[in-house]
C-alpha positions in Angstrom: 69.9 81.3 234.4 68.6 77.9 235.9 65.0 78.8 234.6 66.8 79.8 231.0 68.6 76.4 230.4 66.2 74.4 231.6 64.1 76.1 228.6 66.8 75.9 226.5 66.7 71.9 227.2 63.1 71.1 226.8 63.4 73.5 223.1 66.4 71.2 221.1 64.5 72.6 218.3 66.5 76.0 219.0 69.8 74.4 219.1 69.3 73.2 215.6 68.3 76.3 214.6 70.9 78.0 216.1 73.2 76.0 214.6 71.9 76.5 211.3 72.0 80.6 211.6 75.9 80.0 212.6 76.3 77.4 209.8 75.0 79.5 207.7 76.6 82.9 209.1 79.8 80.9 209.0 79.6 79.2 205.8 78.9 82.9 204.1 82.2 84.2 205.8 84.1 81.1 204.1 82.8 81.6 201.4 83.6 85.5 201.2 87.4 84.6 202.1 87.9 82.1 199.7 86.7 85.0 197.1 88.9 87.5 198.8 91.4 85.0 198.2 90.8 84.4 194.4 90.9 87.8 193.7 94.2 88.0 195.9 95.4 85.3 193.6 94.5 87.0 190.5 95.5 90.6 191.6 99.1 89.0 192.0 99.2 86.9 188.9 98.4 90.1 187.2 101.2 92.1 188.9 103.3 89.2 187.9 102.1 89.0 184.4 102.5 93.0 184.3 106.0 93.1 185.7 107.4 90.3 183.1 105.8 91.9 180.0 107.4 95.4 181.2 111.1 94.2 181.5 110.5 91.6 178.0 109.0 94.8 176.4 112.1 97.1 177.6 114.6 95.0 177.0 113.1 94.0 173.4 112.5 98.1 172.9 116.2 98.7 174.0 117.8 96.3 172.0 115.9 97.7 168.6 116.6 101.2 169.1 120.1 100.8 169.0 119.3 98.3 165.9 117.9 101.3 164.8 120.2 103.7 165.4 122.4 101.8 163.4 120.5 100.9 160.6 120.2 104.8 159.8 123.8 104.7 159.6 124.2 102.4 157.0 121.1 104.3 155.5 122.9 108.0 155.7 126.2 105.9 154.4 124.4 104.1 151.5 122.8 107.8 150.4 126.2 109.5 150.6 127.2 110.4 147.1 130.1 108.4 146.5 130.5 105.7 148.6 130.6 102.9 146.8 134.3 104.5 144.9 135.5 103.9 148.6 137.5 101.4 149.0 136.0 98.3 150.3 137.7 98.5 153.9 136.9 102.2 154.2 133.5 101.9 153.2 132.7 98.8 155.6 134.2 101.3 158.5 131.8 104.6 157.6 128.7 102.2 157.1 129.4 99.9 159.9 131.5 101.5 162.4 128.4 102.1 164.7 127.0 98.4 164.1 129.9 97.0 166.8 126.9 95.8 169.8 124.4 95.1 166.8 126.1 91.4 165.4 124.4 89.2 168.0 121.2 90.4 166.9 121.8 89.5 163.4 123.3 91.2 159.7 122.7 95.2 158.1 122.9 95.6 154.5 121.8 97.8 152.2 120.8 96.8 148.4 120.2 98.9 145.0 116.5 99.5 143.5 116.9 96.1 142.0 117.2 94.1 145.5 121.4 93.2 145.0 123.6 94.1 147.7 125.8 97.0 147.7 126.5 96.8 151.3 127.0 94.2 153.5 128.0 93.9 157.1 129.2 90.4 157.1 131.6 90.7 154.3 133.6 93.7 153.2 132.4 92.5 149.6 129.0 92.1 149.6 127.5 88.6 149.5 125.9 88.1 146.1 122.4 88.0 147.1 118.9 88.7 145.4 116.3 89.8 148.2 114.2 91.7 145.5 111.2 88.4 146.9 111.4 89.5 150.1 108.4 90.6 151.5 110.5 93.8 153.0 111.9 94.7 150.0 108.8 94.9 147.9 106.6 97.0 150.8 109.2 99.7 150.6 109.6 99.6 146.6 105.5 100.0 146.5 104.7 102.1 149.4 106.8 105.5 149.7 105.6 106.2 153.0 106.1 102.7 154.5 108.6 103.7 157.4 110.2 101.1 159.5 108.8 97.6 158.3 109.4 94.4 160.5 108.6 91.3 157.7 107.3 88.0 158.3 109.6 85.0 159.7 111.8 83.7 157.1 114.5 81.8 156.5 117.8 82.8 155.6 119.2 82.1 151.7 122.1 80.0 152.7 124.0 80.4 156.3 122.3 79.1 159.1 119.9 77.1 157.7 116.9 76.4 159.7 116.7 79.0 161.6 114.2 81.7 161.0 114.5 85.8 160.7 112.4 88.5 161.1 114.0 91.8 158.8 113.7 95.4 159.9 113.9 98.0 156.7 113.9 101.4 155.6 113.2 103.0 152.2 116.4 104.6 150.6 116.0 107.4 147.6 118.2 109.0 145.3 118.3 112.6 145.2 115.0 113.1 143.1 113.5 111.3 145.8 112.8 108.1 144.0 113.0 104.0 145.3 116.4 103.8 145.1 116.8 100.1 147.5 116.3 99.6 150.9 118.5 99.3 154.1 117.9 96.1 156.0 118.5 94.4 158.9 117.9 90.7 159.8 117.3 89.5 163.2 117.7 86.0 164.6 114.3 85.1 166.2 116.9 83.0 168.7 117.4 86.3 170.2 113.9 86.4 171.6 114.1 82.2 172.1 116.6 83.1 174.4 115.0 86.1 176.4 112.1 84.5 176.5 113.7 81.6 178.1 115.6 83.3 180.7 111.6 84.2 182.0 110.8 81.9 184.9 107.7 80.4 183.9 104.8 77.9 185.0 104.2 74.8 182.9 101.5 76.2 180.9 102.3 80.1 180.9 103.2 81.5 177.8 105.4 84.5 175.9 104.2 85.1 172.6 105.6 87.9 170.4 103.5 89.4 167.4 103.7 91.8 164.7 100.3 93.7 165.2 98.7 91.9 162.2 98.4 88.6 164.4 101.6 86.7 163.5 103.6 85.0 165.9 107.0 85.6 165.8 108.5 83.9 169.0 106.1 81.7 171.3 107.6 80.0 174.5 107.1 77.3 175.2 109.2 77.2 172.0 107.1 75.0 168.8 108.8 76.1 165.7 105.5 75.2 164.1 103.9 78.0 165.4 106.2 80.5 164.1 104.4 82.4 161.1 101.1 81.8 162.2 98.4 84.1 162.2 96.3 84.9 165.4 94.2 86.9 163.0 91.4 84.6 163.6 91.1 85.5 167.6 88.7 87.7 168.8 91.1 89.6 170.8 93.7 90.2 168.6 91.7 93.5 168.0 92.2 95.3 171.5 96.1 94.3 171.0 96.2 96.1 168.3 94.4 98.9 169.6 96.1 99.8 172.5 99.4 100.0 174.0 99.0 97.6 176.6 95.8 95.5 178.5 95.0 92.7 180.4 92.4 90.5 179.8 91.0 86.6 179.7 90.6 84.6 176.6 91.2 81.1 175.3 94.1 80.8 173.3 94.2 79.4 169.7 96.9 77.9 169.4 96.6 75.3 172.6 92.6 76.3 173.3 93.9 77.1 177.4 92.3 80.2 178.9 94.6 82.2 180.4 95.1 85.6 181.8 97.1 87.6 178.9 98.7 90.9 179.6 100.5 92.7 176.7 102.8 95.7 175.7 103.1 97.4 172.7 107.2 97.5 171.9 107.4 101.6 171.4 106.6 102.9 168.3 107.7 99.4 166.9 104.5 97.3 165.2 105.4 94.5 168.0 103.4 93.3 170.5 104.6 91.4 173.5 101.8 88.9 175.2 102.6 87.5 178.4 99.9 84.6 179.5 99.5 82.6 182.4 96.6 79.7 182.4 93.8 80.5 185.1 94.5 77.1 185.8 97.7 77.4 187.2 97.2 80.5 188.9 93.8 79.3 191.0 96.0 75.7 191.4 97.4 76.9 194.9 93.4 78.5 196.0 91.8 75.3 194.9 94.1 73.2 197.2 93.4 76.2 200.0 89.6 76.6 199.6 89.0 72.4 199.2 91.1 72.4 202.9 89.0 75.3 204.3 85.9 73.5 202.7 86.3 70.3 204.3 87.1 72.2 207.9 84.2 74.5 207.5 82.0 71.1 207.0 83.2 69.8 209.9 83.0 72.7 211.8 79.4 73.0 210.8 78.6 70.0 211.6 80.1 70.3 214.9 78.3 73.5 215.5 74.8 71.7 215.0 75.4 69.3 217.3 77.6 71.2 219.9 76.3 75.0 219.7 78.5 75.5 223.1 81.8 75.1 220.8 80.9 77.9 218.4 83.2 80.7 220.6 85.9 78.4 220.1 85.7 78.1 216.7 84.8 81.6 215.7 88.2 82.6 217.4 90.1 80.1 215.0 88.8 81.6 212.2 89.2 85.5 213.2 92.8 84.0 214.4 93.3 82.7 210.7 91.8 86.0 208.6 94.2 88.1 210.9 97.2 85.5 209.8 95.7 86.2 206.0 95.4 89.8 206.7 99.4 90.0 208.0 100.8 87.9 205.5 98.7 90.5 203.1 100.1 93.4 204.4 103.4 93.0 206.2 106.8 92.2 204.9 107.5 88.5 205.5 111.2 88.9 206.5 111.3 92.4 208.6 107.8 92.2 209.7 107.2 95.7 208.7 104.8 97.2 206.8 104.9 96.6 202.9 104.6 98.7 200.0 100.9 98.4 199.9 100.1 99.0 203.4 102.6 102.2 203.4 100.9 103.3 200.7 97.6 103.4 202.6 99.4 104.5 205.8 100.7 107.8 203.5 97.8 108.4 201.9 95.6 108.7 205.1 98.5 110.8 207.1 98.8 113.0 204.4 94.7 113.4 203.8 94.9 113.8 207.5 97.8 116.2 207.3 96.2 118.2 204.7 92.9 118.7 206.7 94.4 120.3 209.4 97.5 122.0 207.8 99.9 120.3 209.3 103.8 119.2 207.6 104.5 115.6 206.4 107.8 114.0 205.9 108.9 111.4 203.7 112.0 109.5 204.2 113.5 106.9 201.6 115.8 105.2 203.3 118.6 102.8 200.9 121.4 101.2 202.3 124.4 101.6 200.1 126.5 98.7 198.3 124.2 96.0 200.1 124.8 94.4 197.2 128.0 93.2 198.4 126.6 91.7 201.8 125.0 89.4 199.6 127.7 88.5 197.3 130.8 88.5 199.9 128.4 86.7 202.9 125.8 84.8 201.1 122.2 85.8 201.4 121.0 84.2 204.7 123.1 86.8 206.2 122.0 89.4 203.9 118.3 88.5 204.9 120.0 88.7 208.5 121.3 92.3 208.1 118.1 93.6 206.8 116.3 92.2 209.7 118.6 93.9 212.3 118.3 97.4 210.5 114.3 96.9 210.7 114.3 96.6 214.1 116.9 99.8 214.4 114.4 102.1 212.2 111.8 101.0 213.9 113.7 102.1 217.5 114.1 105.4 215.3 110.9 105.8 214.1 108.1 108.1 216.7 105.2 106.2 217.8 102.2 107.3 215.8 104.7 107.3 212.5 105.1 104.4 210.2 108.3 102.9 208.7 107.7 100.0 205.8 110.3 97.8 203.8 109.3 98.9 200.3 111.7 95.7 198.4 115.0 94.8 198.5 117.3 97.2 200.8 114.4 100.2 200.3 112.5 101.1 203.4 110.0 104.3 203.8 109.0 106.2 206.8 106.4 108.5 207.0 106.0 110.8 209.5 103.4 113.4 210.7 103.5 116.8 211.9 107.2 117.2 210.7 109.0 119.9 210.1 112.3 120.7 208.0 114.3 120.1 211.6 112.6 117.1 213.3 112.8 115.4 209.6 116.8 115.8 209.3 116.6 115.2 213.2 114.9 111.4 212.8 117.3 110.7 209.2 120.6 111.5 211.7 119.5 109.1 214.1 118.8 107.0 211.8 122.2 107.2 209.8 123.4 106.7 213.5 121.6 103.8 214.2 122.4 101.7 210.7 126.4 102.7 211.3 126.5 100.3 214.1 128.2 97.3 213.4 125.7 94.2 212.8 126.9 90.6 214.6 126.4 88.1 211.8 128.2 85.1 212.9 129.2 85.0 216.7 131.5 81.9 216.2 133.5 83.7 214.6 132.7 87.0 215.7 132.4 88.3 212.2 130.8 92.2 212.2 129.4 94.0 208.9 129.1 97.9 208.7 126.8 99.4 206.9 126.1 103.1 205.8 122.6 104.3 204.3 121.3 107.5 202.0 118.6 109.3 202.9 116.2 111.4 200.8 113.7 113.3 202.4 110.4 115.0 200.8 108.0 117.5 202.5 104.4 117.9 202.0 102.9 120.7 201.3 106.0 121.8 199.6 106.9 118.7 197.6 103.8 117.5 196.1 100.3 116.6 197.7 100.2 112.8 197.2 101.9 109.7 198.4 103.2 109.0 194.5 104.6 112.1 193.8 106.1 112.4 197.0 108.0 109.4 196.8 109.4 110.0 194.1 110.7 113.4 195.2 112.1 111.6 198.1 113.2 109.0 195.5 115.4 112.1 193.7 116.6 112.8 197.1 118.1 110.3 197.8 120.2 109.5 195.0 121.3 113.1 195.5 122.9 111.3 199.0 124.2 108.6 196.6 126.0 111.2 195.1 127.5 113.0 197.2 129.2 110.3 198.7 126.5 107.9 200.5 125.8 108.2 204.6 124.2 111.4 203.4 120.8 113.1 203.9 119.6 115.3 200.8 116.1 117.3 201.3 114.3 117.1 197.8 114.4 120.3 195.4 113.0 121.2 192.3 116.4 120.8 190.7 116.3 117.0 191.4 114.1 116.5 188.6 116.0 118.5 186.6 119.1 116.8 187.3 117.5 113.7 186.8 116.3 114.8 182.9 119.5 116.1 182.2 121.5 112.9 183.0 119.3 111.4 181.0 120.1 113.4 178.2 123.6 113.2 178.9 123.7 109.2 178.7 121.8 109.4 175.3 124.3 112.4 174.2 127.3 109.8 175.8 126.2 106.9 173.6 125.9 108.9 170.7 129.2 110.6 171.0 131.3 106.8 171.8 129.7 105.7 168.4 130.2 108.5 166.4 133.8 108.7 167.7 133.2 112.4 169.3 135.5 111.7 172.3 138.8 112.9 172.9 142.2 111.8 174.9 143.9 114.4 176.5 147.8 113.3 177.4 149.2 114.4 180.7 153.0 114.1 181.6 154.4 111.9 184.7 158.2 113.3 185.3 160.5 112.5 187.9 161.9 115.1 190.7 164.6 115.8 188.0 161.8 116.3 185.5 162.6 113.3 183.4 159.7 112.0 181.3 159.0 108.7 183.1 155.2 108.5 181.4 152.2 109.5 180.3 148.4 109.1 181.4 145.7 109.4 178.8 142.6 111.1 179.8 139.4 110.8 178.5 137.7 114.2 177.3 133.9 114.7 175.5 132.5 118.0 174.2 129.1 117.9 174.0 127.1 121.2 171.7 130.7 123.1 171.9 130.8 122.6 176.0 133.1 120.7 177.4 131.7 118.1 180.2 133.7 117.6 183.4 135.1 114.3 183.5 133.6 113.3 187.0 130.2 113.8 185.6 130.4 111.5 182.4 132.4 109.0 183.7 129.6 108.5 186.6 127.0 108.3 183.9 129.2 105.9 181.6 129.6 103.6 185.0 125.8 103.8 185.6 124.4 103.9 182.1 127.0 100.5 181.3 128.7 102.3 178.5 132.0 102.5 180.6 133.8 99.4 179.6 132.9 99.8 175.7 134.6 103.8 176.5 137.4 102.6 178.0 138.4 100.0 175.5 138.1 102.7 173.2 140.5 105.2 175.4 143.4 101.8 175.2 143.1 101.6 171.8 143.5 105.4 171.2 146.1 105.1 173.7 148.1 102.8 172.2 148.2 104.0 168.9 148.8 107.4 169.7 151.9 106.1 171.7 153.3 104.1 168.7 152.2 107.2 166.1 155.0 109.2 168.3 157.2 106.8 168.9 157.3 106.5 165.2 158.1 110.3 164.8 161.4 109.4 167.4 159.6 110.8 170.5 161.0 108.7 173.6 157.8 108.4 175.6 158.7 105.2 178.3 155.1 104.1 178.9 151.3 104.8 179.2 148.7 104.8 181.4 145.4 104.2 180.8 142.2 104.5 183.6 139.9 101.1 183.5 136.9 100.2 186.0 135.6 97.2 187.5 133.6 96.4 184.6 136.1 95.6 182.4 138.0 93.1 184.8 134.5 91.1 184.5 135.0 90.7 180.8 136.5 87.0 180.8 137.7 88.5 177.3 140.1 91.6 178.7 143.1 90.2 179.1 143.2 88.6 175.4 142.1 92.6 174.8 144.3 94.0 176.0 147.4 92.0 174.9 146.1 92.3 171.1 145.4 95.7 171.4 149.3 96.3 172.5 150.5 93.7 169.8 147.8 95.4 166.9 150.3 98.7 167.6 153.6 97.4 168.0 153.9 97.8 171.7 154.7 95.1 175.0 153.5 95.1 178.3 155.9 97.3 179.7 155.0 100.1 177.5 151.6 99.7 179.4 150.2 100.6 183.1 146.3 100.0 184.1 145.6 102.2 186.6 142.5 101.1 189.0 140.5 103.3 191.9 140.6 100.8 195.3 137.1 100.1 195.2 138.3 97.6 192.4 140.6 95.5 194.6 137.7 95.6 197.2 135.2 94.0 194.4 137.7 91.0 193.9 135.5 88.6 195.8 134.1 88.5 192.2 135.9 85.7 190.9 136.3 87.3 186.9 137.7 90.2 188.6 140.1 88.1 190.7 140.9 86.1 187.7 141.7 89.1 185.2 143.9 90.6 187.5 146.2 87.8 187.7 146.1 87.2 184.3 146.8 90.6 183.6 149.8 90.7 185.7 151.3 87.2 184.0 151.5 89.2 180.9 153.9 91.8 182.6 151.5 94.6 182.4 152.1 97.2 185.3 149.3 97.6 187.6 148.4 101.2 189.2 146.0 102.3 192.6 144.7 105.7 191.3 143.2 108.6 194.2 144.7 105.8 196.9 143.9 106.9 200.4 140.0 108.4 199.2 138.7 104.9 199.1 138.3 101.9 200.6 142.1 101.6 201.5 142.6 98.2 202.7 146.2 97.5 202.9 145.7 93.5 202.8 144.5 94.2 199.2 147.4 95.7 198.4 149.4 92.9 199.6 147.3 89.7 198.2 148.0 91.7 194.3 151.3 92.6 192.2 150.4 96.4 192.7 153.4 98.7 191.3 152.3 102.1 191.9 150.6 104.2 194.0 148.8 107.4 193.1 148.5 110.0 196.2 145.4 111.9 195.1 145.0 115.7 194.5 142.8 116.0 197.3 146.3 115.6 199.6 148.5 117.1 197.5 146.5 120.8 196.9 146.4 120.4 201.2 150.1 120.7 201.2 151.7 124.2 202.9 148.2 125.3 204.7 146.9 121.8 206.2 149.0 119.8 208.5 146.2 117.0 208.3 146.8 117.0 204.6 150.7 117.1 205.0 150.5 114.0 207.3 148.8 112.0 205.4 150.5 112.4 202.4 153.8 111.9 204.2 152.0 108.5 205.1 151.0 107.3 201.8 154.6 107.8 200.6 155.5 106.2 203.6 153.0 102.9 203.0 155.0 103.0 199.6 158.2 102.8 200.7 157.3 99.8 203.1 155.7 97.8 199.9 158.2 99.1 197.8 156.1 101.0 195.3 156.4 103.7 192.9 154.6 106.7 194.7 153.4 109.3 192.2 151.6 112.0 193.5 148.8 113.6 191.3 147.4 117.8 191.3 151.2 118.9 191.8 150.5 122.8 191.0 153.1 124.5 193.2 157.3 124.4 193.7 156.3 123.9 197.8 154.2 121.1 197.1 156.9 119.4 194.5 160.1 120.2 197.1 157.4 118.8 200.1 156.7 115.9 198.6 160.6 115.3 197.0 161.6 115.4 200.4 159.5 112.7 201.6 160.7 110.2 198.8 157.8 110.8 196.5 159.2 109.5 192.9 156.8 110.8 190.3 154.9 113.6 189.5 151.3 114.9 187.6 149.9 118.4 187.6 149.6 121.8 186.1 153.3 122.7 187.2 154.2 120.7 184.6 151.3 120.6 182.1 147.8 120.4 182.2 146.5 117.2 179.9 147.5 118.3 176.8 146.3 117.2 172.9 148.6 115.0 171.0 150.3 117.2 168.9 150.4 119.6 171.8 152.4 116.7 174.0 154.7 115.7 170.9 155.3 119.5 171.2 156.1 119.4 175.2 158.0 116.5 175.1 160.0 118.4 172.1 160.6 121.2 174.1 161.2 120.2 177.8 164.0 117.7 178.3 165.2 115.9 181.2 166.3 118.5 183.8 165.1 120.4 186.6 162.6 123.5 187.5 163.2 126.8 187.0 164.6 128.3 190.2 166.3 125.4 191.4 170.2 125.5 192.3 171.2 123.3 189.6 169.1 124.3 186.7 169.8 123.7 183.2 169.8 125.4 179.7 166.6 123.8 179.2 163.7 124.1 182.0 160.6 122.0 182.6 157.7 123.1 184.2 154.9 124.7 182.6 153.2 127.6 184.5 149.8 126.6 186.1 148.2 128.7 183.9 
């Protein structure tokens, strides 16, 4: 070794070129990073670009179906023989009565073959306007097979000056097929100003929607001279218009700034949707990055020339640093667990190393249920504190070899090999186990959170053969748990997918029967224990294709789909008129109940609706009761709830808990609001004469009752036992087939006709006249 260095020593020539080979050696690995890292930057600008344009192009695609939808209607109206010897308030209802969600967006109206209005959704008269100019006018008077045609921005003839339209139309013909005018619809370019603007942008990213001939309809940044203009001129407006979506680079012509554009096609729609962000911005954070690692690597080089010895050192800073990149790359920041990338590797070499050797692979998707409300009830910081703590309980869970990843949000994934049906449902129990343990979020105060999760579980071979498809399968799954009550594990099934498409089917069948008015109220009777009337609760009902849909099913999908407030407004205002229609025919019916959700509390408007819907009909409070599930008094840490409530109550309306003792049954809610009835729920009531369990807590929600002084009405009465049982107890009301099943209207006026105030058949004091219709 002496005999080496003192070689070394008498050769400096071989220190310099050492030090150039590592300079060298080194400056090639910077310079490969800082690539990596420009393509990193890109590759996520992309999936940014690609994620915004998707959620602007659904949202815009959304919004003009149901413009759509009811554009045909005026369409089908304005070719119904007839209609214009309607009378002006009647025809305004058939043409417009679907058009309720469609004013924001702007006006429908249809016009004759000479381009004069004949209907007109702004005025039951129709405005006396000429639109025969309009460019969509004349393309459906000259072309017979024009379709849907969105025009060029304009501006509108008088109202709203200034502010420019787009128009959707439609051809209409007589019945020998010829032009006979067109149905319109204008739409306020604001609309998009205003989506666009809800996108969180950098300062010289751009949202630019065009018609597919290169005009701009909406740009943001907003410049309202470049409304109208024509992008014709670009060399890329071609692959827009060729496909139905892309990314690529190009300088724009408007402001000359390359950026990276990714764009969408809106459906069928001749819309395009361009989403750009300038290169500029997106290399802005890797220029600051690579000019810091540039100047280090410089004088690391430089150090390395003259100090060969330190080159260990500094080799195992930079391997330190590329396995900080790599981490940051592929592990979630806040859990430390694997992303979705990284789990998608992880899968797809388990399950191309499962499928070698025949082996069983088990997916889990793992959601925790309502996390939402960690978030809104504790604040974030200890929502971010929550999912850390149930990370680091899967992870306990989780078999070493196996891999469990955060895929977003409250979403994790484990994968695990050579699993079978019972080691898979084995893991998710311990799991379920695990997550159920109460989580310390502030020790001050000693302040817990529970929290449940769903589990859906998908096995390979048997449930597809690659990482996508089982995930999704596992996906299915575990809304299945969702479903069936949450802290559940579901195994997926062929069926799921089914379900799934069906559902979907259901919610387009839902919205179609709310605006065609294809949903019925069924009326059931609330009587006293000496079968007085004391009320009524509507229910809704829907036929769909001649088959009646349980009520369980389309309510969930109304909750989900967001059509449930717009169906229960709809139920009240049936309600309420039906209640006046018999009071007007001298039926004594005392009051009403009608079922309403969360969602409508969060309407800052519901109170003012529901006071003018009583007053529209003749009615007061009193003639109304809401009745709520708990899981709405549970959501009052959302202040519109909170304040509705109260309001509600002010105006003297009667407030109801419905199926109390299934939820979240927190008596301090029930205390903190002017609650004045209490439903027990069927689920106790059919218990009643075989289950003691049942017995005792019924007997203790009447009890609760009594204590807060509260009507108690007990709900799926179907038997004498269960009426006497639950009389005796000091229930005061009662619903269920022993004394009708919901009934139609005329059906109830008949009931109410026929069964007056007295008691059951059988009973000691029995009347002339019984009440209690047979279960059947």
């Amino acid at each position: 070794m002496i005999r080496l260095s003192s070689s070394l020593f008498a050769r400096p020539a071989l220190f310099v070129y050492a030090g150039i080979g590592i300079t060298l050696a080194t400056t090639a690995v910077t310079v490969a990073s800082l690539y990596e890292m420009r393509l990193d930057a890109m590759a996520q600008a992309r999936v940014a670009a690609q994620n915004l344009v998707i959620s602007l192009q659904k949202e815009i695609e959304r919004n003009l179906d149901i413009y759509q939808l009811a554009m045909r209607d005026v369409a089908t109206s304005a070719e119904t023989p007839g209609i214009l010897r309607l009378t002006p308030e009647v025809r305004q209802l058939v043409a417009f009565g679907s058009a309720a969600n469609t004013t924001e967006l702007g006006a429908l109206f249809a016009t004759d073959a000479t381009g004069k209005l004949v209907l007109d959704s702004r005025s039951i008269q129709p405005r006396k306007l000429d639109v025969s100019g309009r460019d969509y006018f004349q393309v459906q008077r000259l072309q017979e097979n024009a379709g849907l045609y969105i025009s060029a921005p304009f501006l509108p003839f008088a109202a709203e000056p200034g502010i420019p339209q787009i128009a959707l139309s439609r051809r209409l013909k007589d019945k020998d097929g010829h032009f006979a005018g067109i149905v319109a619809g204008t739409l306020r370019l604001n609309y998009f100003r205003r989506l666009f603007e809800d996108s969180i942008l950098g300062r010289h990213d751009t949202i630019t929607l065009l018609r597919t001939d290169g005009t701009v309809l909406m740009r943001q940044p907003f410049h309202e001279g470049d409304i109208g203009k024509s992008l014709a001129v670009g060399h890329s407006l071609e692959p827009l218009v060729r496909s139905s979506h892309g990314t690529y680079i190009d300088i724009a012509v408007l402001d000359h700034i390359e950026r990276l554009y990714t764009f969408r096609r809106v459906g069928s729609y001749p819309l395009v949707v361009v989403v750009g962000f300038a290169t500029d911005d997106i290399f802005a954070g890797w220029r600051k990055r690579a000019i810091t690692v540039g100047i280090v690597t410089v004088i690391l080089d430089s150090l390395l020339i003259l100090l060969s010895l330190m080159f260990s050192r500094q080799l195992r800073k930079r391997l330190a640093m590329e396995r900080r990149l790599k981490r940051l790359a592929w592990f979630d920041a806040l859990t430390g667990l694997p992303n979705r990338v990284q789990l998608q590797r992880e899968a797809l070499r388990m399950l191309t190393n499962a499928n070698q050797h025949g082996s069983t692979l088990a997916v889990l998707f793992i959601d925790l249920d309502r996390f939402k409300r960690v978030n809104d009830t504790q604040g974030h910081a200890a929502g971010d504190e929550v999912l850390s703590e149930i990370a680091r309980r899967l992870q306990d869970q989780i078999p070493t070899g196996d891999v469990i990843g955060r895929l977003g949000g409250d979403e994790f994934l484990a994968v695990l090999q050579d699993c079978d049906v019972l080691r898979a449902k084995q893991v998710a129990a311990r799991i379920l186990q695990a997550v159920y343990e109460p989580i310390l979020i502030n020790s001050k105060q000693d302040t817990r959170i529970t929290i449940s999760a769903s589990i859906g579980i998908a096995l390979s071979p048997h449930d597809g053969e690659e990482p996508g498809i089982l995930l999704r399968n596992a996906d299915l799954a575990m809304y299945q748990a969702k479903g069936a009550g949450r802290n559940q594990v579901r195994f997926s099934a062929p069926e799921y997918e089914r379900q799934a498409k069906e559902q979907l089917e259901l919610e387009v069948a839902l919205l179609r029967a709310l605006r065609g008015n294809a949903l019925n109220v069924a009326y059931q009777p609330k009587v006293d224990a000496a079968g007085v009337l004391c009320g009524v609760e509507a229910l809704v009902r829907w036929e769909n294709n001649g088959q009646g849909i349980a009520p369980d099913r389309f309510i969930t999908i109304a909750e989900e789909s967001g059509l449930i407030a717009e169906m229960d407004a709809w139920v009240m205002g049936e309600a309420c008129r039906q209640l006046a229609e018999w009071r007007a025919e001298g039926l004594n019916v005392p009051n009403i109940s009608v079922n309403v959700c969360a969602a409508d509390f969060k309407r800052p408007d519901y109170p003012g609706f529901v006071s003018d819907t009583l007053q529209s009909h003749g009615l007061v409070a009193t003639d109304l009761t809401l009745e709520m599930t708990e899981r709405v008094l549970f959501d009052e840490s959302v202040p519109d709830i909170r304040k509705s409530l109260d309001a509600i109550h002010d105006l003297g309306i009667a407030l109801s808990i419905d199926d109390f003792g299934t939820g979240y049954s927190s008596l301090s809610y029930l205390h903190r609001f002017a609650v004045k009835e209490l439903k027990i729920d069927k689920s106790f009531v059919q218990g009643i004469g075989r289950d003691a369990m049942a017995e005792s807590l019924a007997q203790t929600l009447i009890h609760i009752g009594k204590i807060l002084k509260l009507t108690v009405t007990a709900e799926g009465v179907e038997t004498r036992a269960q009426r006497d049982f639950l009389g005796t107890h000091g229930c005061h009301l009662y619903q269920g087939f022993l004394f009708s099943r919901p009934l139609a209207a005329r059906d109830f006026a008949r009931w109410v006709r026929a069964h007056r105030p007295c008691t059951l058949p059988g009973d000691p004091d029995a009347q002339a006249t019984t009440l209690g219709a047979s279960p059947d």
